[in-house]
C-alpha positions as MATLAB code, in Angstrom:
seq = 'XXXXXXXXXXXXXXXXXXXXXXXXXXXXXXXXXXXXXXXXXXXXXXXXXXXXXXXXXXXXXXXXXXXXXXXXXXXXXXXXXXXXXXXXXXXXXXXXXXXXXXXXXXXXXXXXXXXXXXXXXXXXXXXXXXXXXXXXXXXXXXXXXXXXXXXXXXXXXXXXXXXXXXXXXXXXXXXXXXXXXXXXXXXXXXXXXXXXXXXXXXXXXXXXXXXXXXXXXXXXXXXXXXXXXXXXXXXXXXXXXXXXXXXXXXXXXXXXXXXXXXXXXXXXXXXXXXXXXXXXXXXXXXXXXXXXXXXXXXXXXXXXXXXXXXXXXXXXXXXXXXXXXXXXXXXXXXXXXXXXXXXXXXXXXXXXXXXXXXXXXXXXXXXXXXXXXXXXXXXXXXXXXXXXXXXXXXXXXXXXX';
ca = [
       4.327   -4.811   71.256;
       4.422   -1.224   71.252;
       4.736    0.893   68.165;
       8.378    1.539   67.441;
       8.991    3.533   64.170;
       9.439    6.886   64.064;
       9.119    9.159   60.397;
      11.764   11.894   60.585;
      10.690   14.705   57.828;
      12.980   17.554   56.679;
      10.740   19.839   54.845;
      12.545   22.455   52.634;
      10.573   25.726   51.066;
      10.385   22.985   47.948;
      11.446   19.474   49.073;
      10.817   17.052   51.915;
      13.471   14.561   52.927;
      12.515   11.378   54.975;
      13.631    8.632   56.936;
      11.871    5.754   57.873;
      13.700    3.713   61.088;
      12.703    1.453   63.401;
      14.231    2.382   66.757;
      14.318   -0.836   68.342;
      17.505   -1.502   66.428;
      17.927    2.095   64.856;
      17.753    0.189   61.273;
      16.548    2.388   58.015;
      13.196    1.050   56.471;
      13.045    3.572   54.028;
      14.224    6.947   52.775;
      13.650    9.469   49.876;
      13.478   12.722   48.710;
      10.998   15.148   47.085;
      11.725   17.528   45.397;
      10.646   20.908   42.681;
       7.439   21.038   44.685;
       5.076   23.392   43.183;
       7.081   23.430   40.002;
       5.874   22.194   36.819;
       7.725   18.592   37.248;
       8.665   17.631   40.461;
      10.369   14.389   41.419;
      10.433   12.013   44.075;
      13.030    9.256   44.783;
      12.083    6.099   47.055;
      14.575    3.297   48.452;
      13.097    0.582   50.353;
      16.169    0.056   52.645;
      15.145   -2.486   54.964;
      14.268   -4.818   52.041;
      16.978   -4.321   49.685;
      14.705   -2.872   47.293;
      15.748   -0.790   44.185;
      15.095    2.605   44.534;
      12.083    3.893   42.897;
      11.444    7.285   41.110;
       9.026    9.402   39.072;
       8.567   12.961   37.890;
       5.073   14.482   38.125;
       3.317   17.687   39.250;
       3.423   17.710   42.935;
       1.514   20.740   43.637;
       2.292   21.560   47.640;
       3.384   20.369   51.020;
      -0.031   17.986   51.457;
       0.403   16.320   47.755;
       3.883   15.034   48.822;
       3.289   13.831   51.697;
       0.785   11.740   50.237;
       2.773   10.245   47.719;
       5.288    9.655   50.258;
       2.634    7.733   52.008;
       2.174    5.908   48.906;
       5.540    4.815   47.854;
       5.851    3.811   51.627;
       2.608    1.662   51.091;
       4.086    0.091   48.411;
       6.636   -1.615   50.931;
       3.996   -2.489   53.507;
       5.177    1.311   55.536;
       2.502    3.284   55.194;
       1.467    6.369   57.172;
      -1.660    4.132   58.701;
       0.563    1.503   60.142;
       0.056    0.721   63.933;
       3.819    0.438   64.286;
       4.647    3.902   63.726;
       5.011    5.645   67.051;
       5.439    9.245   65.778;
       6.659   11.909   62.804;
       9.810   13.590   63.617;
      10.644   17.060   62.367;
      13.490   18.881   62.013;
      12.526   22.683   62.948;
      15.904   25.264   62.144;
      14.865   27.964   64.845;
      13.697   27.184   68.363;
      15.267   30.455   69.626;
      15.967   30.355   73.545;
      11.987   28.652   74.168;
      12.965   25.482   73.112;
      15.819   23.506   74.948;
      14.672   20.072   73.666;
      12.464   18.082   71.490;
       9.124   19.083   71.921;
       5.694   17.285   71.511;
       3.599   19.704   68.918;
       0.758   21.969   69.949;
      -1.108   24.865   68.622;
       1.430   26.743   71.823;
       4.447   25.067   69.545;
       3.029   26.407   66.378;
       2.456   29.673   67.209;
       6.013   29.736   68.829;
       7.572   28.695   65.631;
       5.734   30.955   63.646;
       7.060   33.614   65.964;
      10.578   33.058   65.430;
       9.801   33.444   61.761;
      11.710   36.596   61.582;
      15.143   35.263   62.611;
      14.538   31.986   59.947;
      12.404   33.560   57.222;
      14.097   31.017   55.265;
      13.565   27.727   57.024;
      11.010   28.181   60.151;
       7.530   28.456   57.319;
       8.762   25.542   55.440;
       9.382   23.420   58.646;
       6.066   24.720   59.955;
       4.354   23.710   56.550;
       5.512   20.238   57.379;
       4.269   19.702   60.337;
       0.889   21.044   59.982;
       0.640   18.711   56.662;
       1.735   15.400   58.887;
      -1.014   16.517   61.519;
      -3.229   16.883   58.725;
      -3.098   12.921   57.675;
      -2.105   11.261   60.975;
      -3.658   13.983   63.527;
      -3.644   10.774   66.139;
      -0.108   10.254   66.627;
       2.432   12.394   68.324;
       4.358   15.163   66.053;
       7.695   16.027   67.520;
       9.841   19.475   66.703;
      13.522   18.881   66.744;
      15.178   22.134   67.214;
      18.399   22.757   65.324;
      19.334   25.529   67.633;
      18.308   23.560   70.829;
      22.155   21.697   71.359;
      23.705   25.367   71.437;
      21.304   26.660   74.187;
      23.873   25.484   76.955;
      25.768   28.444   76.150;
      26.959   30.702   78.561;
      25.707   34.608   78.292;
      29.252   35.206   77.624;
      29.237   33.143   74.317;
      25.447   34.199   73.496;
      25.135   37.537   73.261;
      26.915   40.185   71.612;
      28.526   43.297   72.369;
      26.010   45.545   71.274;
      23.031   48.044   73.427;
      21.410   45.033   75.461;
      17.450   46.924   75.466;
      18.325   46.701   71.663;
      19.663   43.121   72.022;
      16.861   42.209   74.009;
      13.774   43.641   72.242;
      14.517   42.203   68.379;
      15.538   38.818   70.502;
      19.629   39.509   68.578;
      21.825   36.873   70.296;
      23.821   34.352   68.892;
      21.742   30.971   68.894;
      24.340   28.496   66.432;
      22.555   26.167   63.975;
      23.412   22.300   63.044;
      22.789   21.522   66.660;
      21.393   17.999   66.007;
      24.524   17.407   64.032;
      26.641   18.973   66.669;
      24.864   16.752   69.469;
      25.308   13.700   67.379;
      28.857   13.781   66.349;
      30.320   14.682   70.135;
      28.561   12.165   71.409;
      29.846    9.549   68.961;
      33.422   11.172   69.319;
      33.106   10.158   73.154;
      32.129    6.781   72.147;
      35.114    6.198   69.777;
      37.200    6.848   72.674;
      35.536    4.540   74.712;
      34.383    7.548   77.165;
      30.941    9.088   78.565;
      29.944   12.264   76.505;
      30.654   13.991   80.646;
      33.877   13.038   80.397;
      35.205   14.537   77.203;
      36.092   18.299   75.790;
      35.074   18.108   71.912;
      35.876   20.245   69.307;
      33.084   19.469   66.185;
      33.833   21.222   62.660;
      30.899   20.349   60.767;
      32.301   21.335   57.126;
      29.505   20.724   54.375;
      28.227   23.621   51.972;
      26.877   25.194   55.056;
      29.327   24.846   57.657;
      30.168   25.227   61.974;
      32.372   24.642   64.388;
      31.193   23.848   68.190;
      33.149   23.547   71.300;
      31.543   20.843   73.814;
      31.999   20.519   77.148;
      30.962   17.314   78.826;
      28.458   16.580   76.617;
      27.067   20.396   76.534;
      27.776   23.087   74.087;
      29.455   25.941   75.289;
      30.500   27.930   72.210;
      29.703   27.695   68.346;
      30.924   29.792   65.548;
      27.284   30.298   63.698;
      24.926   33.311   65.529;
      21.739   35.131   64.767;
      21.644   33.466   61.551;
      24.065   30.625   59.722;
      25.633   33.410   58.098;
      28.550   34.186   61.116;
      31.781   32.102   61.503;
      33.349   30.007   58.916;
      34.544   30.297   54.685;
      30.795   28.220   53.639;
      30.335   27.073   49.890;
      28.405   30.083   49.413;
      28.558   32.500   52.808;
      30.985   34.556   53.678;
      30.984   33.789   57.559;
      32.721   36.516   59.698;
      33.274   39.819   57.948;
      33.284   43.271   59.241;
      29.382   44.130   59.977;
      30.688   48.161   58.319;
      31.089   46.372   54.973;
      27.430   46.361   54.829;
      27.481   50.126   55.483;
      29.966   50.476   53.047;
      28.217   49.299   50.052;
      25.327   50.212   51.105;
      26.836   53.782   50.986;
      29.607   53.561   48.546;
      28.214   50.837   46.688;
      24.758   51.985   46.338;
      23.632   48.353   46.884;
      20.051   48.006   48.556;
      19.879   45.345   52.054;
      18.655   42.420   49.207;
      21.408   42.604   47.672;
      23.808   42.809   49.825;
      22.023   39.863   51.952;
      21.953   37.925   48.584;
      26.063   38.691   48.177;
      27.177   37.584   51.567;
      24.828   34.262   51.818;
      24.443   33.182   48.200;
      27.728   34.872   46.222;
      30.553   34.691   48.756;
      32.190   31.802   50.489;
      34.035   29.731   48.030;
      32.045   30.481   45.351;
      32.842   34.156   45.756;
      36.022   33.456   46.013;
      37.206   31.304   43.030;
      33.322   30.282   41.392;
      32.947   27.169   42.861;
      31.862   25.479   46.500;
      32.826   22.158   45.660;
      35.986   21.166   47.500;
      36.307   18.309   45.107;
      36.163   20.777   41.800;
      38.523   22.819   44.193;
      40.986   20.621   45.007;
      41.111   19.490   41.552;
      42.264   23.285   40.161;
      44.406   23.576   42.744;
      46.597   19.998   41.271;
      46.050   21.946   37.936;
      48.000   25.370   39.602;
      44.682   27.287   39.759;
      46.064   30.295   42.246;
      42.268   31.555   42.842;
      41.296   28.117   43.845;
      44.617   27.748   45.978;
      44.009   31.361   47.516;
      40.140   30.412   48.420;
      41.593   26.728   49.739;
      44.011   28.906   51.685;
      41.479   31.428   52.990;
      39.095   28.733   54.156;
      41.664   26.767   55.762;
      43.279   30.020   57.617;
      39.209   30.881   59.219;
      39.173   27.059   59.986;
      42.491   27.356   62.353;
      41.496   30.322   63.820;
      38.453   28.789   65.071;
      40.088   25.269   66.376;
      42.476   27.752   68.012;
      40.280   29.613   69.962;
      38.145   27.015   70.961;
      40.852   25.300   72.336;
      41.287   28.418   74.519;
      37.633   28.428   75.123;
      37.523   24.970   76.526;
      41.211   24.603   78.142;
      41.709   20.528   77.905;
      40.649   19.430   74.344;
      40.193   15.127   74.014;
      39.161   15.380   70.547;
      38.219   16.463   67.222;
      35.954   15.588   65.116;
      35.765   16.065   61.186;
      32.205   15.283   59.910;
      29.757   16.668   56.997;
      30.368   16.428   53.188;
      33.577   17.939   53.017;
      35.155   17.050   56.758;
      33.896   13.161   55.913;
      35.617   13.176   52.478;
      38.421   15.297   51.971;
      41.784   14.662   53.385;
      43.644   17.432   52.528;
      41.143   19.564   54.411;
      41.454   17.647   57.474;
      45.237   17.656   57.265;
      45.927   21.338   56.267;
      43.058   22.446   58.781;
      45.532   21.109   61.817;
      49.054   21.374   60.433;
      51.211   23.571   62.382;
      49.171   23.226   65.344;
      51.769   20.692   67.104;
      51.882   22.794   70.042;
      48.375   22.029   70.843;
      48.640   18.606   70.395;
      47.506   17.725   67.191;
      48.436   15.932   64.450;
      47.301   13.447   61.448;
      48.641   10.244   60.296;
      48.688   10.543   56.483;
      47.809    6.698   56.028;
      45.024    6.590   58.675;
      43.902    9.964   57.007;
      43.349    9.216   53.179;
      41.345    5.863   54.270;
      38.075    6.476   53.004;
      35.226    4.510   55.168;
      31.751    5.434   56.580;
      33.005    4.305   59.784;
      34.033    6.807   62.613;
      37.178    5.974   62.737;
      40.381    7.927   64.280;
      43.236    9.445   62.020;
      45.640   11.067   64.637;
      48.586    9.037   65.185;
      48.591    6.230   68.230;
      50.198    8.727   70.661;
      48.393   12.124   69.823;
      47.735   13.973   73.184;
      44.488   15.289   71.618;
      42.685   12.596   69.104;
      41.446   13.602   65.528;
      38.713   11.648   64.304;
      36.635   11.763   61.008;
      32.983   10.941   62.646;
      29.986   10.933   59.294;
      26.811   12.941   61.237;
      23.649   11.243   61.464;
      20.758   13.857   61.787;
      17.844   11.588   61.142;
      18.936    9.057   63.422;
      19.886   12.024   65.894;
      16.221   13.373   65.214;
      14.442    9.881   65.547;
      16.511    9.091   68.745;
      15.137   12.182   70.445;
      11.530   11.725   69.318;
      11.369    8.251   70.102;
      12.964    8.812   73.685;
      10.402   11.324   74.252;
       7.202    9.357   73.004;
       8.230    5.848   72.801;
       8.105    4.821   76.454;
];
């Protein structure tokens, strides 16, 4: 029998998230989470999933990238998954920037690597981190297959029209400044789930996808392929976010640069890390939100307000964008969980067919599952995103024949 697991790693600046699963049935072995790396306690969490097992966890020094891999390799051991097993097929990684070289998931080479480091510059953030990860896996299991998953790959079906912005195209051109949208494996996921809830081919549907966590997008899918999304150069453009601003005028950077005397930190620090919801009322969590708001908190009712007005704007237009809408779909932390999100986000939008059915909507399930009542025109479903398994799919389907 051929190997058939595939490790999906996530690897943060100072973290790595896994997933073991074993793709002949798409079941979870094992998952976990480190965390604080390089710091002077770090901490790693362990569940044995496939055996029922309690989850495990310790804080110790975990000095870099290599160390927790290791004792990820270890607490997999433990449960008879380690690293050296025959039945793992490949490692998995999710990679933020592919820019427009990378269309799919990709088997790793020193051509990859050097591609990814290239891109640095447009994720300065993500791309080293994902790139530490990688090299660390090739490191311990340099036989077996390392596959990039590109979160900007889904969004590469857009049209030039979509892609690029208005501005001098040498310019454009020569510091690579386009918009490339980011959560693509969620994205890819969720529409094609959304076609499956409707009993449809992913070809046969128009979705709209409004991927609402801390960080959060909006995608408009044609037949399976991504033809506009509200994120661009960098996750910073589009919608309200926990803690980005999404669209603003690019002269308020001008302004306080000018007026404001603030240097290009820290104005990059105010509209990514002190705006959003948090700039708006001090928190990003829509629970802690909501909760004000019941209390008559009028900043957290104003920021609940503001959020929800970008949100219709951008259902709106994509609805223009893509003419016929089927669906959509309401996934992430806060699309998942929170009803009166979902309900405000599509009230008084009648005219273009949709509506929610307040019972079917405050049913809380991990299910996808649809909340638009029986006879909607266009459906509204609440879908929960599966990245690893999105990530492991692809992998596998590229070395698991």
């Amino acid at each position: 029998m051929s190997p058939s697991r595939v490790l999906v790693l996530n690897s943060g600046s100072s973290s790595v998230k896994y997933q073991l699963l074993d793709m002949r049935d798409s079941s979870r072995l094992a998952a976990g989470l480190v965390e604080r790396i390089g710091e002077e306690t770090s901490r790693l969490r362990h569940t044995p999933l496939a055996r029922g097992g309690e989850t495990r966890e310790w804080n110790a020094p975990v000095a870099d990238h290599e160390a927790a891999l290791k004792a990820v390799s270890q607490e997999l051991a433990k449960d008879g998954l380690g690293l050296d097993s025959p039945e793992l097929a490949a490692i998995g990684h999710r990679v933020v920037h592919g820019g427009q070289t990378f269309t799919e998931p990709t088997v790793v080479d020193e051509a990859v690597l050097a591609e990814i480091e290239r891109l640095i510059p447009v994720a300065p953030l993500h791309n080293p981190a994902n790139l530490t990860g990688i090299r660390t896996a090739q490191a311990l299991r340099p036989d077996l297959p390392q596959v990039a998953v590109f979160d900007t790959a889904f969004h590469t079906t857009m049209p030039e029209s979509a892609a690029r912005y208005a501005i001098d195209v040498r310019t454009a051109d020569e510091h690579r400044i386009r918009r490339y949208g980011f959560h693509g494996t969620s994205h890819a996921y969720v529409s094609r789930a959304t076609a499956k809830l409707l009993g449809k081919a992913p070809e046969e549907v128009n979705v709209i996808v409004l991927h609402l966590g801390n960080g959060a997008s909006a995608s408009a899918v044609r037949g399976g392929k991504c033809v506009d999304t509200s994120m661009g150069l960098t996750p910073l453009e589009g919608l309200v976010m926990g803690t980005r601003s999404g669209d603003a005028d690019p002269a308020v950077i001008f302004h306080l640069a000018r007026v404001g005397k603030m240097s290009i930190d820290e104005i990059d620090t105010l509209l990514n890390k002190k705006s959003g919801l948090v700039g708006l009322c001090g928190d990003n969590d829509m629970r802690e939100i909501r909760r004000r708001i019941d209390e008559g908190d009028a900043r957290a009712q104003l920021a609940f307000d503001i959020y929800i007005h970008r949100l219709k704007k951008y259902i709106g237009a994509y609805c223009a964008v893509l003419g016929t809408v089927d669906a959509i779909a309401f996934t992430a932390g806060v699309g998942e969980n929170a009803a009166p999100v979902r309900e405000a986000a599509v009230a008084g939008l009648e005219i273009l067919g949709l509506a929610v059915d307040g019972e079917r909507n405050a049913v809380r399930s991990d299910e996808p599952r649809l909340i638009s009542p029986e006879d909607a025109r266009v459906k509204v479903a609440v879908v929960p995103t599966d990245e690893e398994l999105e990530i492991a799919t692809q992998t596998y389907a590229l070395v698991g024949r």
